[in-house]
C-alpha positions in Angstrom: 112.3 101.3 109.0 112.0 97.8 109.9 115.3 95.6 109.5 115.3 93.8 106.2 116.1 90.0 106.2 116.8 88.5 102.3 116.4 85.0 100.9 118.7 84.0 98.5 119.9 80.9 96.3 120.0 79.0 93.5 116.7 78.6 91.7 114.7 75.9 93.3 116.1 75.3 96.5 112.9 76.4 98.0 113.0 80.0 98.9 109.4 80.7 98.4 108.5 77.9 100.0 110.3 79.1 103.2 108.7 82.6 102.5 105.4 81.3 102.8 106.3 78.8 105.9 107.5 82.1 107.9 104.6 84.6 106.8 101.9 81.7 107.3 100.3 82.4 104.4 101.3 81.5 100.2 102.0 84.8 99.7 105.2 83.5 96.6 104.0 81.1 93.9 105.7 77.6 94.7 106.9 74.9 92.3 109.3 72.4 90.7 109.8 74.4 88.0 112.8 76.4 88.4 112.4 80.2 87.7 109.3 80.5 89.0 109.6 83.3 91.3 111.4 86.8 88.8 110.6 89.8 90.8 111.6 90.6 94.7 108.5 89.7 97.1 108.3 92.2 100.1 106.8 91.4 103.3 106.7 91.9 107.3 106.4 89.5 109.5 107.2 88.9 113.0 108.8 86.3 115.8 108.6 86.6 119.7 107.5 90.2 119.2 110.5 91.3 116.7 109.3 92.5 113.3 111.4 92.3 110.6 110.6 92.8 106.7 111.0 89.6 104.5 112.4 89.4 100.9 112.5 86.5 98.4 114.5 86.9 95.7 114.0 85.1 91.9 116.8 82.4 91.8 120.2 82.9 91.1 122.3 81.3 88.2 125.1 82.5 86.1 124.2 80.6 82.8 120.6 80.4 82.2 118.2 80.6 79.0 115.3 82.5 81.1 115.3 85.7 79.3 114.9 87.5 83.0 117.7 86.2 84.2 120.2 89.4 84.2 117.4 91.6 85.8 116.9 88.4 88.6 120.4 88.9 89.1 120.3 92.5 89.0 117.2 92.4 91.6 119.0 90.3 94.1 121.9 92.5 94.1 119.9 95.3 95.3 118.3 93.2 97.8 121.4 92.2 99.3 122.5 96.1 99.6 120.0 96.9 101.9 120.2 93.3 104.2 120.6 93.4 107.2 121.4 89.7 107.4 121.1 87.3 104.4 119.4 83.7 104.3 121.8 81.4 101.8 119.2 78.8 100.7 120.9 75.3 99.8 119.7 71.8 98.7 120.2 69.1 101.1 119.7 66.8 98.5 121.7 68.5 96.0 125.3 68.6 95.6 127.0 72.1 95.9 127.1 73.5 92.4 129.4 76.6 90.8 126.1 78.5 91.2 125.9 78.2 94.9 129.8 78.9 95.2 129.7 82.1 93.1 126.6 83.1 95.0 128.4 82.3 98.3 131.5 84.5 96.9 129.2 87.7 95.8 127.6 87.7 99.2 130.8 87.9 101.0 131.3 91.0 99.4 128.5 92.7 100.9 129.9 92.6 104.3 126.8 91.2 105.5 125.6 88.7 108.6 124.8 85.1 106.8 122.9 82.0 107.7 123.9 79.4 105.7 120.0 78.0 105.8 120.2 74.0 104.3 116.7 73.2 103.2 115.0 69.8 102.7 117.1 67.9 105.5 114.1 65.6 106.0 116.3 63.0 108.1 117.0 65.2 111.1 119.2 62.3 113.2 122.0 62.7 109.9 121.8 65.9 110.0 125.2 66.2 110.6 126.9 64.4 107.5 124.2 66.2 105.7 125.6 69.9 106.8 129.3 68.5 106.6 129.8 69.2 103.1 127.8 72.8 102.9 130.7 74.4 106.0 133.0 74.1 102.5 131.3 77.1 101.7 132.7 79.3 104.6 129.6 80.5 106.4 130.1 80.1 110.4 126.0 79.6 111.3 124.5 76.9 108.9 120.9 76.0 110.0 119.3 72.4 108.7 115.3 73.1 108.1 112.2 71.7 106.1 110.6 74.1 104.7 108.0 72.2 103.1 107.6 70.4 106.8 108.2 73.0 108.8 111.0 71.2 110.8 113.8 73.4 112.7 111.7 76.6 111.7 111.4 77.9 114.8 115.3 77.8 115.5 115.9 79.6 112.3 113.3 82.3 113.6 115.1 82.8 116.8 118.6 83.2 114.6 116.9 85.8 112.5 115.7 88.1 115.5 118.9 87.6 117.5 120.9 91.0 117.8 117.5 92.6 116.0 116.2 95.9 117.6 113.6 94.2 120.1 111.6 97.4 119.7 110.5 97.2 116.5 107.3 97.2 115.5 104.9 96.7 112.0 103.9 99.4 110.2 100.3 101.0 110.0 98.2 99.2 108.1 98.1 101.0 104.9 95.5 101.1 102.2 96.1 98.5 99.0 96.1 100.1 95.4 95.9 96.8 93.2 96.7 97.0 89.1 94.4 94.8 87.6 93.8 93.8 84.1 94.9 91.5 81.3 97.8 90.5 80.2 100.6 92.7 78.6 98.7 95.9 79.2 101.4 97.4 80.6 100.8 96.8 84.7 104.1 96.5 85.6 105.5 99.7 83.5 102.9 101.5 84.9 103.8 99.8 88.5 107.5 101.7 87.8 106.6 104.9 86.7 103.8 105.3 89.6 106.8 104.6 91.6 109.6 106.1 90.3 112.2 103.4 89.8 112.4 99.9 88.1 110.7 97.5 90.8 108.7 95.3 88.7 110.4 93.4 85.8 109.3 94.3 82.7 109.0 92.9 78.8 107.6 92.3 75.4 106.6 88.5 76.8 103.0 88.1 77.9 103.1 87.2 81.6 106.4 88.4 83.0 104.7 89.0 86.6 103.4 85.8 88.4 104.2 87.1 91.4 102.4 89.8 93.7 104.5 92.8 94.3 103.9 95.8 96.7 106.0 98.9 97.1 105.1 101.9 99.1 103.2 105.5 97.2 103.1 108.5 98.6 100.2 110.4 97.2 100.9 113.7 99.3 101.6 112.9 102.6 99.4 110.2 102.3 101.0 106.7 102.0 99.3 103.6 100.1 100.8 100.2 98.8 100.6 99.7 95.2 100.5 96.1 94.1 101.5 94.8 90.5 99.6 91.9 90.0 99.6 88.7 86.9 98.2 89.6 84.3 94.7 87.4 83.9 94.7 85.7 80.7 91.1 84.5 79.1 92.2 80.3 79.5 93.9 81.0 82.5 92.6 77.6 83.9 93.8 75.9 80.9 97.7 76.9 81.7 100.0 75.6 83.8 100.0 75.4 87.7 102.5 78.2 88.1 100.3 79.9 85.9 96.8 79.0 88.0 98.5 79.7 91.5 99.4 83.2 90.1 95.8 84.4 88.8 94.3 82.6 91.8 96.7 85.0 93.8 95.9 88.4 91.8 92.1 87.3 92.0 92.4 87.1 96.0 94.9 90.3 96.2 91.8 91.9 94.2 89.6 91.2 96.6 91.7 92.3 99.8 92.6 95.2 98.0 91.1 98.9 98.8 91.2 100.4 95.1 91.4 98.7 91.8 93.3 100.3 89.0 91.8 98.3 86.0 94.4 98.5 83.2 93.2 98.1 79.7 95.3 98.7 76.4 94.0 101.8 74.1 95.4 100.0 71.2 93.8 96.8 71.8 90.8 98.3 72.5 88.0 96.7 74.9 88.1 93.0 74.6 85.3 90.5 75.6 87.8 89.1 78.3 88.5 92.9 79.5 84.1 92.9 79.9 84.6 89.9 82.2 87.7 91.5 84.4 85.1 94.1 84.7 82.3 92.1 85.9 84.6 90.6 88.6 85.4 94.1 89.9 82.0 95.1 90.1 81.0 92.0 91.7 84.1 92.4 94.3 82.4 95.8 95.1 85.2 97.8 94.9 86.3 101.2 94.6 87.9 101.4 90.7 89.7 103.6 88.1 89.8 102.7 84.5 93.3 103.2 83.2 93.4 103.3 79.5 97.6 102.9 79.1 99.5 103.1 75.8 98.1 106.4 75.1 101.4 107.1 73.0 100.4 104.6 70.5 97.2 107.2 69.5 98.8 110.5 70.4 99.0 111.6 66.4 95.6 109.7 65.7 93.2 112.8 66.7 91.2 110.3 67.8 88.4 111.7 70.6 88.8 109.8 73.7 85.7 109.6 76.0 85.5 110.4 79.6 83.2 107.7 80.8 83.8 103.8 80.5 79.8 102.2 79.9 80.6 98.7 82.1 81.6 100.9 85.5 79.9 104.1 85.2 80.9 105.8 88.3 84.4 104.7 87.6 86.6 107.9 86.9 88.6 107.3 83.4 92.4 108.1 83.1 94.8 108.0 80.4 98.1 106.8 80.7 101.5 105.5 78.6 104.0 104.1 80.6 106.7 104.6 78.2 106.8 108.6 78.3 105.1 109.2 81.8 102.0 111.2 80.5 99.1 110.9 82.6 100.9 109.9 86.0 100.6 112.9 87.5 96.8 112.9 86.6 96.5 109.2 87.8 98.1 109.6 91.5 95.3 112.7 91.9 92.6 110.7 90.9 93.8 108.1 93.0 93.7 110.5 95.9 90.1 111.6 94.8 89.1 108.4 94.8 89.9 107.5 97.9 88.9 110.6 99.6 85.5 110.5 98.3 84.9 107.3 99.5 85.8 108.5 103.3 83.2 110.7 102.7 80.0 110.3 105.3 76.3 111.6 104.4 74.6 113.2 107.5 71.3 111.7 108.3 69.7 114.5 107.5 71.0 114.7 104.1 69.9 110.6 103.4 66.6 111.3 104.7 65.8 114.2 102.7 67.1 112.2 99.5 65.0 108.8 100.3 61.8 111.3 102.0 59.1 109.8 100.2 60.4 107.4 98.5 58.4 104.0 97.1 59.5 100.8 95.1 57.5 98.3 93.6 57.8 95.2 95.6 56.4 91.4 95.2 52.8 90.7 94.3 51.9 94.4 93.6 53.0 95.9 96.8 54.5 98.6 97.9 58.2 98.9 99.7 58.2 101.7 101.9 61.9 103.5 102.6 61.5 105.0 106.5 64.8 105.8 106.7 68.7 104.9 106.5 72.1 105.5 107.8 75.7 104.9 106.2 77.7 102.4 108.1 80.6 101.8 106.2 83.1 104.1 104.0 85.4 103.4 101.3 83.6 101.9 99.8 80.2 103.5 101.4 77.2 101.2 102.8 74.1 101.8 104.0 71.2 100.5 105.9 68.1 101.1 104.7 64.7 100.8 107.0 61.8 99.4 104.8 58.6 97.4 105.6 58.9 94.7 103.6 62.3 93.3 101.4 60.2 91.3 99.5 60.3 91.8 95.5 64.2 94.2 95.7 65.8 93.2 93.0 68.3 95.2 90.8 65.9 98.0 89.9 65.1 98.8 93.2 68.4 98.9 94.4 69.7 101.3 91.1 67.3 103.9 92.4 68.3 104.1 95.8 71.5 104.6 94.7 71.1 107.1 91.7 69.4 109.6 95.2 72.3 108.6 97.5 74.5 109.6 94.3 72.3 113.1 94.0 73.5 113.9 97.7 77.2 112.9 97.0 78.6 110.8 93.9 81.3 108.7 95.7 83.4 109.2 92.4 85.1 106.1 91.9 82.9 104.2 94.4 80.5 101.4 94.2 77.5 102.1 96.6 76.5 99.0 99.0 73.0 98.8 100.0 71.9 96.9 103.1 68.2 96.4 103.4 66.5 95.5 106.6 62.7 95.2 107.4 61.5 97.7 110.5 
């Protein structure tokens, strides 16, 4: 297991933004408004060939009126259990406050080693009145940086591998399991149970998540990340930026991800907005399962609930509530199907005997020819079909070479991708 280094502090003293500055990439909404980051962020990264795991942490305050704050603080405690050294994120431009002194005091506790990191020092030639005041809070190494610059990152780095195991390496790229779906659907309880423990937080308000979080799932011996996403909300472009930079980040987790577990709500039934989640699934081309959560809401309705869902048809259907557990067990072992079927490669013998013969209308009356074809991709699968012309394919034409791939194997769960080339 790779060391785990934690960012903490106060809410807006630009964590996340330091998050992103070491990983390279905005992986944690950024912004003015305090609060914006609630759940633990998760990620490995690496410096002069050490690899370490990252965490930032929602923001830490004793009196707040954010309704998460207790389970922020609750989070950040855990987080600091299993440190092995601890970032203190302070404002430069901000006087020390009770919340930085009884955040400094709690991580004491923890026995832990500490850099004192003092962010937004923009004037590095005073750096040293600036840092004067911030030793009063008993840490030996205090760092000045810029996150938002990227000024004195690189010394910071070479603090935070120092006395690391040299050795240690990333993990194996594992496969991405993304919840998708609208918001309050239940992604995030679902996220917990599929997991076993309370990762994501979770409540009654529309929107809790904003940010992306991944845990490991081990779906019999085989290990996958799940990832809780933001909820998409039908005028997402219409809400704040907080709000935009978190869709725009589930959208591109989406896309990056291996499977798509689209949650919808039984009780709300299918909404036009759910229709257009769907469309951008399909459109993504990837490998899905409709989750239908909330099942416990209809459990004494003897309503008759249908196996196939219309908008993906070769999506397998699952049925889920998040509040008593029924239907994980199910869910993991169509996960597992899914993604086993889409590993699945067709012989050529097999996709020649399914497209022997076959003709498609093309352009201007003629005929498209299919010589032959060959899968070159899995999970999901693609292939390359041979034909003499590729003038006149349209949707039709490509329905039908997939409905006799489909006869040979049905890649449950998994779009088909059809390449066509002229020979």
């Amino acid at each position: 297991m790779l060391p785990i280094i934690a960012i903490v502090g106060k809410p807006n003293v630009g964590k996340s933004t330091l998050f992103n500055r070491i990983l390279g990439v905005r992986r944690a909404v950024t912004s003015p408004i305090p609060h914006t980051t609630r759940d633990r962020l998760y990620e490995v990264s690496n410096w002069n060939g050490v690899s370490f795991t990252l965490v930032d942490t929602g923001g830490f305050t004793v009196k707040s009126d954010d309704p998460f704050q207790d389970e922020i603080n609750f989070e950040l405690k855990k987080t600091l259990e299993e440190a092995e050294k601890i970032l203190f994120v302070v404002d430069a431009k901000s006087l020390i406050t009770s919340d930085d002194l009884e955040l400094a005091d709690i991580i004491r506790n923890y026995g832990r080693k500490v850099i004192l990191v003092v962010n937004k020092v923009d004037n590095f030639q005073q750096k040293d009145i600036i840092l004067s005041d911030f030793y009063s809070l008993g840490f030996e190494e205090v760092i000045p940086i810029s996150a938002y610059h990227g000024l004195n990152v690189d010394e910071l780095l070479d603090k935070i591998v120092d006395s690391l195991p040299s050795g240690s390496t990333e993990k194996t790229e594992l496969l991405r399991v993304v919840l998708a779906g609208n918001v309050n659907v239940g992604k995030s309880s679902l996220f917990n149970k599929l997991i076993g423990k309370d990762r994501a937080i979770v409540d009654e308000i529309a929107g809790t998540t904003r940010d992306i979080i991944e845990e490991e799932l081990d779906l019999n011996g085989e290990k996958v990340f799940i990832t809780d996403t933001a909820g998409i909300r039908r005028r997402w472009k219409e809400g704040s930026i907080v709000e935009k930079i978190a869709v725009s980040n589930t959208l591109r987790v989406i896309n990056r991800g291996d499977l798509v577990l689209f949650v919808l709500d039984i009780g709300e039934g299918l909404t036009g907005f759910d229709k257009r989640i769907a469309q951008s699934i399909i459109e993504m081309e990837k490998p899905v399962i409709v989750v239908w959560n909330k099942i416990d809401l209809l459990e004494k309705s003897g309503i008759r609930l249908p196996s196939k869902f219309p908008l993906i048809p070769y999506a397998p259907v699952c049925y889920t509530s998040s509040l008593t557990g029924r239907g994980i067990k199910r869910l993991k072992e169509t996960i597992s199907s899914t993604i086993s079927a889409g590993r699945v490669e067709i012989k050529r013998s097999q996709l020649d005997s399914a497209l022997s013969g076959l003709t498609l209308p093309g352009e201007d009356g003629k005929i498209i020819k299919v010589y032959y074809g060959k899968q070159i991709e899995s999970l999901p699968p693609k292939f390359t079909l041979f034909v003499n012309s590729t003038k006149g394919i349209n949707e039709r034409t490509q329905q039908e070479v997939i409905k006799r791939i489909r006869s040979i194997y049905p890649f449950t769960g998994n779009p088909i991708k059809i390449e066509w080339r002229k020979s």
